[in-house]
C-alpha positions, 0 to 999 in steps of 0.5 A: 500500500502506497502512503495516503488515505482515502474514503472510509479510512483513517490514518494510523497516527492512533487508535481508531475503529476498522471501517465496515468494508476493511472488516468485511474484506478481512473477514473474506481474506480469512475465508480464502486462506482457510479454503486454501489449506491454511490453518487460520481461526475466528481468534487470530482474524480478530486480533489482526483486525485489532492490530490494524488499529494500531498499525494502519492501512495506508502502509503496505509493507505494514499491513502485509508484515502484520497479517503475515506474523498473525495468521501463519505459523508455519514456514511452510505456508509462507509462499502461498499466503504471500501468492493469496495476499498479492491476488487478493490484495492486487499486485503483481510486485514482491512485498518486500521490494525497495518503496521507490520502485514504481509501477507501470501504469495501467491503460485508462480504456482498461478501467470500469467504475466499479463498487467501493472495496478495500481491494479495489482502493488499494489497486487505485492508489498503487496503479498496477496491473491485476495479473492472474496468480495461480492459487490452488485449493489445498484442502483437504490435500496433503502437504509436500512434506507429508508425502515426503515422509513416505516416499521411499528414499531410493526413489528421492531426488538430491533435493528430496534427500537435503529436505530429509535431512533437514526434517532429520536433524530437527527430529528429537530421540530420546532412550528408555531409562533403566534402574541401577543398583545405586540408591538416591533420595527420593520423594517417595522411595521404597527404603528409608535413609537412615542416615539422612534421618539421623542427621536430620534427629540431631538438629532437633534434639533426637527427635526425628520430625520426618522419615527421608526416604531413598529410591533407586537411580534412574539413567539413561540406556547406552546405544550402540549403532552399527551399520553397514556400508556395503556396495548393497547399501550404497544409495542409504549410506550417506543417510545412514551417517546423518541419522547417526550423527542426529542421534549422537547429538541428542543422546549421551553414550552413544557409540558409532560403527560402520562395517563392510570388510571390516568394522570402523569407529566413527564415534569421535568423528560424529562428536564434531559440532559441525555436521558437514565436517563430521560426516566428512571425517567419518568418510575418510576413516572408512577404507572400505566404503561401498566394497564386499560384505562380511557381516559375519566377521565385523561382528565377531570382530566388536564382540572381541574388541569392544563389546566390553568396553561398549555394551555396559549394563542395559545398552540397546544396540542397533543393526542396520544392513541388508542382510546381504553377507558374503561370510558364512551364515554359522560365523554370523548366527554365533555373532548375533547370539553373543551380541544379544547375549550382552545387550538389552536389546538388539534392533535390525533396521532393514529398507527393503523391509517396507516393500510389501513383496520383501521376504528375509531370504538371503542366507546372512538374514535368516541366520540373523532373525533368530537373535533379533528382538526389532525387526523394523524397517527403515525405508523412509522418513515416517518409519524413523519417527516410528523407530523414535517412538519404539526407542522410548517406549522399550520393555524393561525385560526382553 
């Protein structure tokens, strides 16, 4: 909106009450946001009219700034509100252009009196054209996001992938605590701490006013991440190492490794505050990236090295492979009864697992599945969230 005022309307100098046309084309603006798919309700159109009689309608660049904070919440939404604003509102020039770019004028053998409205005194005082702006109706419809989050990510373009990962670093885990063996003050614990009674005693004459009481430690489970970098799992790598650093950055005592050939830790590298750097440092402490498959011998090859160093009291340990293992099935099957042997729980993430036609086949995946307490797959974004929520609801005995 260009500075002025015209009929029905009052200067934004202080407070005044909105006119009745102002009122009825807000109410309608309203109404075709809402046909649109955005989630505007009857509390926010009033207090963006209430805010208009401070801010004014003779200043565009206000009155766009004031709608937009007002009536959307999501970033989302942002483009196709500015697309109704600017059909609705009539213009064709961004709203946050420089004030001193001028618009063309319109020939005059194009204007025909028309009735007095908000739209049409806004389209007089900028003189600009009224060009046709493509707004669809997306109710009812769902979101690119949502179709997003179960597309299967071999079938993502580079952008779709950089949109998961973006979606991925904003999901937040948490893992089920567990009970140790050490004991705390607790409100309502199940022992009575004698020595805090005691001490408490002396301070009134050995007469004990209140009876403290203790409860066992709570702490957070270890997790353990082991995936696998194969030639097989090549298009899922990349977005292997994202999930891991995600998780690493949201929990304590996470311990990270990759395997083909042979097993690789990664956990310093994922430590790196710096997401790009970290996942370049995990990749070159990989010598065997996208090669052979021997699950089997990474395996057996953790439970020597770092199965007691790793999989303290309660650790959840999580597999992600395809199953693919050139090794002998014997060598992997015993791996996986010693590494579900120390674990509390031991999880297999598979992608090919979402496809409806898959079946655990291969000879490395059915010499594993005896010994897997989570078969769950990992085949697009919705059934990360799935993983997260199964990760925070874990039974305390297997």
């Amino acid at each position: 909106m260009s500075q002025g005022s015209g009929p029905g309307f009052r200067p934004a100098s202080g407070r005044s009450e909105a006119p009745a046309p102002l009122l009825a084309n807000v109410l309608l603006f309203g109404r075709v946001l809402r046909r649109a798919g955005l989630p505007v309700s009857l509390g926010q159109m009033l207090t963006f009219l209430e805010a208009l009689e401070w801010v004014g309608i003779t200043d565009r660049q206000h009155f766009f700034h004031t709608a937009r904070s007002l009536l959307v919440y999501r970033r989302e939404d942002l483009s196709l509100f500015e697309a109704i604003f600017l059909k609705f509102w009539r213009s064709e020039h961004p709203l946050d252009s420089p004030r001193g770019q001028k618009a063309p004028r319109a020939p005059r053998h194009d204007l025909k009196p028309v009735p007095f409205t908000i739209a049409n005194y806004l389209a007089h005082k900028a003189r600009l054209f009224d060009p046709e702006i493509e707004v669809t109706d997306r109710s009812g419809s769902f979101s690119d996001q949502e179709v997003l989050q179960r597309k299967e990510f071999s079938r993502m373009s580079e952008e779709e992938l950089a949109e998961v990962r973006r979606l991925l670093s904003q999901l937040r885990w948490k893992l089920s605590q567990r009970r140790t063996r050490r004991w705390v003050s607790a409100r309502r614990g199940r022992r009575v701490d004698f020595r805090k009674t005691l001490r408490q005693a002396s301070q009134w004459g050995g007469v004990a006013l209140s009876v403290p009481r203790r409860g066992p430690k709570v702490k957070q489970r270890p997790l353990v991440l082991l995936a696998d970098i194969s030639g097989s799992m090549e298009k899922y790598s990349r977005l292997v190492l994202q999930f891991f650093y995600c998780v690493s950055q949201s929990l304590g005592q996470v311990e990270s490794f990759v395997f083909g050939t042979r097993l690789s830790r990664i956990t310093p590298q994922l430590a790196l505050r710096n997401i790009d750097r970290a996942l370049e440092e995990a990749a070159l402490e990989v010598v065997d990236w996208s090669g052979g498959t021997r699950i089997g011998e990474s395996l057996e090859s953790f439970n020597r090295q770092w199965s007691r160093r790793v999989l303290r009291r309660g650790a959840v340990v999580i597999v992600v492979s395809d199953g693919w293992d050139r090794g002998e099935s014997a060598e992997l099957g015993a791996a996986m009864r010693f590494l579900q042997h120390r674990c509390h729980r031991l999880i297999w993430l598979n992608p090919h697992l979402g496809k409806s036609s898959y079946q655990p086949l291969v000879e490395g995946m059915q010499a594993a599945l005896p010994y897997v307490d989570d078969f769950l797959p990992v085949h697009n974004f919705h059934s990360l969230e799935q993983l997260a929520e199964r990760l925070q609801d874990l039974p305390r005995r297997r």
